[in-house]
N, C-alpha and C positions, 0 to 999 in steps of 0.2 A: 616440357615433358609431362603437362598434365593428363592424368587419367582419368580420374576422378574429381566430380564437382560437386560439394555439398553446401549446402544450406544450414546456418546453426540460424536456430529461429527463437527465439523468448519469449514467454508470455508478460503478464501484465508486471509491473514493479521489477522486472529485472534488468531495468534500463538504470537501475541506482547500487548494481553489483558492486560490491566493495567498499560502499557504505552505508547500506543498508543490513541492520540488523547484524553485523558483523560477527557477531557470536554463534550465531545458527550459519550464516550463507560467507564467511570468511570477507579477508580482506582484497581480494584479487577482484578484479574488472574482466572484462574480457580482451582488454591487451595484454594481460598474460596468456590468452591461449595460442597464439603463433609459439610461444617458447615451449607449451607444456605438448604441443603433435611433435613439438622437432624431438621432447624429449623420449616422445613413443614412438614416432618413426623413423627418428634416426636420421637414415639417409636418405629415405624413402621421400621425403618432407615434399620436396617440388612436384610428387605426384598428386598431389591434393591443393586443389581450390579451394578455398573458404568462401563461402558469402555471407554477410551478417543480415539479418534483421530481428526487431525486435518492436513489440505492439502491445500496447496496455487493452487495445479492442479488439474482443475474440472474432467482429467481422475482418479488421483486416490482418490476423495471423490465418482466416480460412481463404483468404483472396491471395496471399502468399504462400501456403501449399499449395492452391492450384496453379499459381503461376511456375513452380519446380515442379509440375507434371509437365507444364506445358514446355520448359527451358531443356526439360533432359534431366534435369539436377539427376545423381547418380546415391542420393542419398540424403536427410533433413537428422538432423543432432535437434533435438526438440526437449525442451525446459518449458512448457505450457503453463510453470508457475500454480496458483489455484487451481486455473480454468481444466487440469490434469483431472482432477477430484469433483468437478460440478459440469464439464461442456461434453453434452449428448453430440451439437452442433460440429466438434473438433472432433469426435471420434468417428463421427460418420464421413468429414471429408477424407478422415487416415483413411477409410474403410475402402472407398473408392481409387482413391490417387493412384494407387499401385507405384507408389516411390518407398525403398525400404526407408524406415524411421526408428531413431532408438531414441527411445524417453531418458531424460536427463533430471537430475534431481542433485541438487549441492548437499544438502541432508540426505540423511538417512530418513526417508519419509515413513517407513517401516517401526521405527524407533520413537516418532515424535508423537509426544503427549494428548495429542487430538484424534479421536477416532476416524473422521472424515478425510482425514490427511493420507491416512492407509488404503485409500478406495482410490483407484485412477479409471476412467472412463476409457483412455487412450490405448491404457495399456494391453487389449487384447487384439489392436490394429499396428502393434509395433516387435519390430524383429527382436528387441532386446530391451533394458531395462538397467541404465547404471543409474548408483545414488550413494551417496553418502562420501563422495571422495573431493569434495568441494569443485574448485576449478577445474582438476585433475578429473573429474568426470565427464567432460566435455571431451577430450581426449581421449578418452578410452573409447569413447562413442565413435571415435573418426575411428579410432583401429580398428572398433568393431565393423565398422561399413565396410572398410578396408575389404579385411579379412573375409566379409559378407560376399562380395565380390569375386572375390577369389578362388571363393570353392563350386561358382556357378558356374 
């Protein structure tokens, strides 16, 4: 009964979620997110496809946006890590792709101590913007696509 097909895509170092830096990006991996969509959609759950990938090299996180243009994907949950704050390169494929995209962030990047952490590049090629709910952000992003859908 799928409907929808998204893409959660990672950028660089977040292939070590759950032990890296634990205090800032939490203890959870991304085998908690099947638990945390069931917990936001319910019953809804079996209409959403996951696909995972995840690239330390902003060439091949741009070679995998454009392959979810080319597949259909119905939507990308996008964590570009860094590359969020410095890739001119990653915002200009969002620009084109015409696949909606919601920028994900496990901090509050708004809050953290680094001025350059506050700037996203992606972020004026993307439908939406969660952050700061750790793993739990990931999920909201799938509702959001959801929802996105919904009212087209």
């Amino acid at each position: 009964m799928t409907r929808y097909r998204f893409l959660i895509l990672n950028g660089p170092n977040l292939g070590a979620l759950g032990k890296r830096q634990p205090e800032i990006y939490g203890t959870s991996g991304m085998d908690a997110l099947p638990f945390l969509v069931h917990k936001v959609l319910g019953d809804r759950t079996d209409e959403v496809e996951l696909s995972y990938f995840q690239s330390n090299s902003e060439g091949a996180l741009i070679d995998r946006l454009e392959q979810a243009r080319e597949e259909g994907m119905h939507g990308v949950v996008f964590n570009a890590g860094a590359y969020t704050h410095t890739s001119l390169a990653l915002a200009d494929c969002l620009a084109w792709i015409n696949v909606p995209c919601v920028e994900v962030h496990l901090s509050n990047v708004l809050a953290r101590s680094e001025p350059l952490r506050q700037k996203s590049y992606i972020g004026r090629h993307v439908i939406g913007v969660v952050a700061g709910f750790g793993m739990m952000s990931y999920a909201l992003a799938v509702q959001a696509l959801v929802q996105h859908h919904e009212k087209e």
